[in-house]
C-alpha positions in Angstrom: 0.0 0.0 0.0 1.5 3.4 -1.1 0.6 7.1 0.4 1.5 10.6 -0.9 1.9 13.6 1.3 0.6 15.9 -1.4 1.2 19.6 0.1 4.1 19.4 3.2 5.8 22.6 4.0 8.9 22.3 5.0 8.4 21.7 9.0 5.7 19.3 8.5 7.7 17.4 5.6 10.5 17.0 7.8 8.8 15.9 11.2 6.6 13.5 8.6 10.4 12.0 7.2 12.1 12.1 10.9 8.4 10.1 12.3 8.9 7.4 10.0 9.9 4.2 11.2 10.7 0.4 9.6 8.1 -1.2 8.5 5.9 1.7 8.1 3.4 2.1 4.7 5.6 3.5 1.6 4.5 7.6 2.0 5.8 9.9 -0.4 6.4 13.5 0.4 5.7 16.2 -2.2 7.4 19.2 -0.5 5.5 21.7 -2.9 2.8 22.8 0.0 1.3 25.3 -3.2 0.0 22.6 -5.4 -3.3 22.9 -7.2 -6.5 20.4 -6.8 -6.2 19.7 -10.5 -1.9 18.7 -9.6 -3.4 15.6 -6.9 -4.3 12.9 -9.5 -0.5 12.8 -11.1 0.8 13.1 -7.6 -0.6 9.8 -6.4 -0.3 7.9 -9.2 -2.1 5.2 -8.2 -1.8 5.7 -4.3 -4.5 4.5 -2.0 -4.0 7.2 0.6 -3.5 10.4 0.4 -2.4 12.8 3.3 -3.7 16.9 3.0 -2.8 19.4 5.1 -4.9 22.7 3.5 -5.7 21.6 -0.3 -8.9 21.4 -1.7 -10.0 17.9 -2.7 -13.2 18.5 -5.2 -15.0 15.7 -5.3 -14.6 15.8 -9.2 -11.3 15.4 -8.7 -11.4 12.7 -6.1 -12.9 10.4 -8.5 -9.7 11.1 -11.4 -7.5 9.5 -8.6 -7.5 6.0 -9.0 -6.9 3.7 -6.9 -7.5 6.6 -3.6 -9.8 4.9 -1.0 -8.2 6.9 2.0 -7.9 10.7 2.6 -5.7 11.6 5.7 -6.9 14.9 6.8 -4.3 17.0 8.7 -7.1 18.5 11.4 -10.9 18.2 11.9 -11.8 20.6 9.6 -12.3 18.2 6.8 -15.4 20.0 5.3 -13.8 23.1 4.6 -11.7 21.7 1.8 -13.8 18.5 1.0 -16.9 16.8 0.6 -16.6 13.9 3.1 -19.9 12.2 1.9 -19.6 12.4 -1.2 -16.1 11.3 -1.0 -17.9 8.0 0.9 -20.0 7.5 -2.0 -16.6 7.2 -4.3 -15.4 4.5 -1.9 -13.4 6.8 -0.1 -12.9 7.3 3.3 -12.1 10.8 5.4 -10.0 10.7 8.6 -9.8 13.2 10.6 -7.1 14.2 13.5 -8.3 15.4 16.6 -7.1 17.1 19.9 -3.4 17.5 18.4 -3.2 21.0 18.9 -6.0 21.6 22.2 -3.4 23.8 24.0 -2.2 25.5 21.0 -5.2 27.2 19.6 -6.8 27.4 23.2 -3.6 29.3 23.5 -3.9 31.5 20.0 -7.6 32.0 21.5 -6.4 33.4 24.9 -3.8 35.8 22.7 -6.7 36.9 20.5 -8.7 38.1 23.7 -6.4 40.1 25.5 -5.0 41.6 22.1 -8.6 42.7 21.1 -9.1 43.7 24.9 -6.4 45.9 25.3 -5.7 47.4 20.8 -2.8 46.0 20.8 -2.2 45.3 17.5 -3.9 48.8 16.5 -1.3 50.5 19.1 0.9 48.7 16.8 0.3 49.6 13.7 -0.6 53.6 15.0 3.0 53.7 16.6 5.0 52.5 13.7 3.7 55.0 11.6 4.6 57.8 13.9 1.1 58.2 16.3 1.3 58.4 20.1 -2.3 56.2 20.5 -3.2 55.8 23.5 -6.8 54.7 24.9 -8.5 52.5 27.3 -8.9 49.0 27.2 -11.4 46.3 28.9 -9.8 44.9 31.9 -10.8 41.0 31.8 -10.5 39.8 35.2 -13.8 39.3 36.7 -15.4 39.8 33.3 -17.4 36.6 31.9 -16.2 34.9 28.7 -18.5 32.5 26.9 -17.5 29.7 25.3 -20.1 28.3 22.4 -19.1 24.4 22.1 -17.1 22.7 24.6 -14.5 20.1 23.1 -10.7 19.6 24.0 -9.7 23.2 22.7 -12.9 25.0 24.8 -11.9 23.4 28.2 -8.2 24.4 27.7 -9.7 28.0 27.2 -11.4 28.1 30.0 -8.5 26.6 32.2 -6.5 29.0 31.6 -9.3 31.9 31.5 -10.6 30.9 34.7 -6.9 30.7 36.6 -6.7 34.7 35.1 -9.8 35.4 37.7 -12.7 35.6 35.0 -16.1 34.1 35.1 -16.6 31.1 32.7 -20.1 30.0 31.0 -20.8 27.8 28.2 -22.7 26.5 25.8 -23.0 23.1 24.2 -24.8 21.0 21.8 -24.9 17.8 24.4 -24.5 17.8 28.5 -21.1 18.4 29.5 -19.4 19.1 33.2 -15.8 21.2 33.5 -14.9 22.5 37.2 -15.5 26.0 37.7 -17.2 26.5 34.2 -21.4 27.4 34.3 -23.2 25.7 31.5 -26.3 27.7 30.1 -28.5 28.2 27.6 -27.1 29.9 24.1 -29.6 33.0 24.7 -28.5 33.3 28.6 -24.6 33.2 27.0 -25.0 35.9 24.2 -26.8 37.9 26.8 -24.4 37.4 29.7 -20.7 37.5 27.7 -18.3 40.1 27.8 -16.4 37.9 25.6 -17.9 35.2 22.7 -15.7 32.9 21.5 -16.3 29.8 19.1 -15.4 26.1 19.5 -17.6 24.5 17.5 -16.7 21.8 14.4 -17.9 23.3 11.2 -21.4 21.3 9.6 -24.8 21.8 8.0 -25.8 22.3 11.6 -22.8 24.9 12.4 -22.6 26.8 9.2 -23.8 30.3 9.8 -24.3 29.6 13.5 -23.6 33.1 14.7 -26.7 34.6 12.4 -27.2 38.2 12.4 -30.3 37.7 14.4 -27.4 36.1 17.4 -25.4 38.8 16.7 -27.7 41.1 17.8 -28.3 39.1 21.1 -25.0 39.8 22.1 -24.1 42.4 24.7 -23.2 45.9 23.3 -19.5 46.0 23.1 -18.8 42.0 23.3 -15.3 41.1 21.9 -15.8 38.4 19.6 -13.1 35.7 19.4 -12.9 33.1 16.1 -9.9 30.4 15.8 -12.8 27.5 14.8 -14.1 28.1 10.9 -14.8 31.7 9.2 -18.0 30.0 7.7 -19.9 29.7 11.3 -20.5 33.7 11.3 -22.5 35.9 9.4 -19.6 37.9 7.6 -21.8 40.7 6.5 -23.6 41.3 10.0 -20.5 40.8 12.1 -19.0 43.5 10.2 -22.0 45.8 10.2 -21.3 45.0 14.1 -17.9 46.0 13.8 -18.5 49.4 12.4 -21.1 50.1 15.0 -19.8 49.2 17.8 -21.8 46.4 18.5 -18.9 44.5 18.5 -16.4 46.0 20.6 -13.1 44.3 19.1 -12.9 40.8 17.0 -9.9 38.4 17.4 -10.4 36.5 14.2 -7.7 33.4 13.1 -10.3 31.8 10.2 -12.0 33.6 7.4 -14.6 32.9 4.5 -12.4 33.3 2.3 -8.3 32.2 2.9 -5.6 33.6 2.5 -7.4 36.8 3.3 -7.3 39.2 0.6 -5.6 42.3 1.0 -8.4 44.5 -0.1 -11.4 42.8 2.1 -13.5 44.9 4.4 -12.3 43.3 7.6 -8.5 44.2 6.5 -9.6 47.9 7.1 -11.4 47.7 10.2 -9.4 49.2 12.9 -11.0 47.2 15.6 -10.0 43.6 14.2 -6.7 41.5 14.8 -6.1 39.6 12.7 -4.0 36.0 12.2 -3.5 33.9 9.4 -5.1 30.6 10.5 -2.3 29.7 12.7 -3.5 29.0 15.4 -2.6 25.4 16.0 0.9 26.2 14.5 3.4 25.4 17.4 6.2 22.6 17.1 4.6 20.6 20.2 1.1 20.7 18.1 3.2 19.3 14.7 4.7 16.7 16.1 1.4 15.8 17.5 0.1 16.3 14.1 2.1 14.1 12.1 2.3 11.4 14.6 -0.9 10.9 14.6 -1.2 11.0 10.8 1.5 8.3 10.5 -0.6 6.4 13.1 -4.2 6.3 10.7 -1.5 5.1 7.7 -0.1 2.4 9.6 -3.7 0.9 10.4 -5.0 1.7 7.6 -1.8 -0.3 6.0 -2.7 -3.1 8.4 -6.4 -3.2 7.6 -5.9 -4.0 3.9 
């Protein structure tokens, strides 16, 4: 059984190489992370697995690769980049990776609060071009951040937001209990939240989840704080929200559209930082990463 890696930067494609032990599933590495959709057929030649880390698999496509009947998905957000059913329907199936990078973007999360709390990054960008800004921020301890969706990265946020003194609640699709952390209703969190931030996986259910209609349930200057999928808010109404206030501050990591053009709305919104879907981009998370993707290739290799 063969694999391709078909878009490995350069860290990836060398923990991927270093991670590989005797015995292991042939895997190619294609350390071209900018390949093109249309590029994946001729790259797996015939390989039953392939291995993605951010490149669109059209279903279309898909079904010129013969031979494919396993698609290694570097994350959980799968659906951004693929059809998973209709992948299934082609005899393929999706894997996904889960909880590699929990601390990281719980982390990235934590940095995107406190950055939009405090205009940082405005302070920034005001002082480098020669302007002495200087206004108040939200102080955060003892202010109530709500989480909406409580997996792995949620309950690392609110670790380490409840040890820095502030009030907790949460919302979540099924029962869940975490120490210290209040579980509510979604209206009672939009309400209550002096900070929103989002933790749910991207689905039919979760696409547009933050509506403008939720939006407007939220309390008057709320920070919102986005390292899940672009495509859960309401683009248009968050930044209508943005530009009234509504919204005191967003601390956004995933967009509708990525890379983020240079041009688009949000780019020239002073009261947005902004980072480049990196949030689970640390070594620790990586080596997580490709472990466990060398993990579904070995039983996968064993299953056949």
């Amino acid at each position: 059984m063969r694999g391709v890696f078909v878009d490995a930067n350069g860290s990836l494609a060398d923990i991927f190489d270093r991670q590989n032990k005797a015995g292991d599933p042939a895997v190619r590495i294609n350390r071209d992370a900018d390949i093109k959709a249309e590029q994946i057929p001729a790259l797996l030649d015939g390989a039953e697995i392939v291995i993605v880390d951010h490149t669109a698999l059209p279903t279309d496509v898909a079904r010129r690769c013969n031979g494919l009947k396993h698609v290694v998905f570097l994350g959980t957000g799968a659906r951004s980049y693929m059809n998973p059913e209709q992948l299934g329907e082609l005899g393929i199936e999706v894997h996904l990776i889960k909880g590699y990078g929990d601390t990281a973007v719980a982390e990235c999360a934590i940095a995107l609060m406190w950055a939009s709390a405090r205009g940082i990054a405005r302070m920034d960008r005001e002082m480098r071009a020669g302007n002495w800004l200087r206004e108040d921020g939200m102080q955060l301890t003892g202010k109530t951040l709500g989480l909406i969706g409580f997996g792995g990265i949620a309950a690392e946020v609110a670790r380490i937001a409840l040890g820095s003194g502030m009030r907790v609640i949460a919302w979540n699709r099924t029962p869940k209990q975490f120490a210290g952390v209040d579980f509510v209703s979604l209206d009672a969190l939009l309400a209550q939240s002096h900070v929103v931030s989002l933790h749910l996986l991207l689905n039919d259910d979760t696409r547009g989840f933050l509506s403008r209609e939720r939006i407007a349930a939220m309390k008057p200057g709320v920070i919102l704080v986005n390292t899940a999928r672009g495509a859960m808010v309401d683009e248009a109404a968050m930044i209508e929200a943005l530009k009234s206030g509504h919204i005191r501050h967003a601390g956004l990591d995933v967009f509708n559209t990525e890379p983020l053009p240079a041009d688009h709305p949000l780019t020239k919104l002073p009261n947005v930082t902004l980072s480049a879907h990196s949030a689970f981009r640390t070594p620790e998370a990586s080596e997580n990463l490709i472990h466990a993707a060398w993990e579904h290739c070995r039983r996968i290799a064993k299953q056949a």
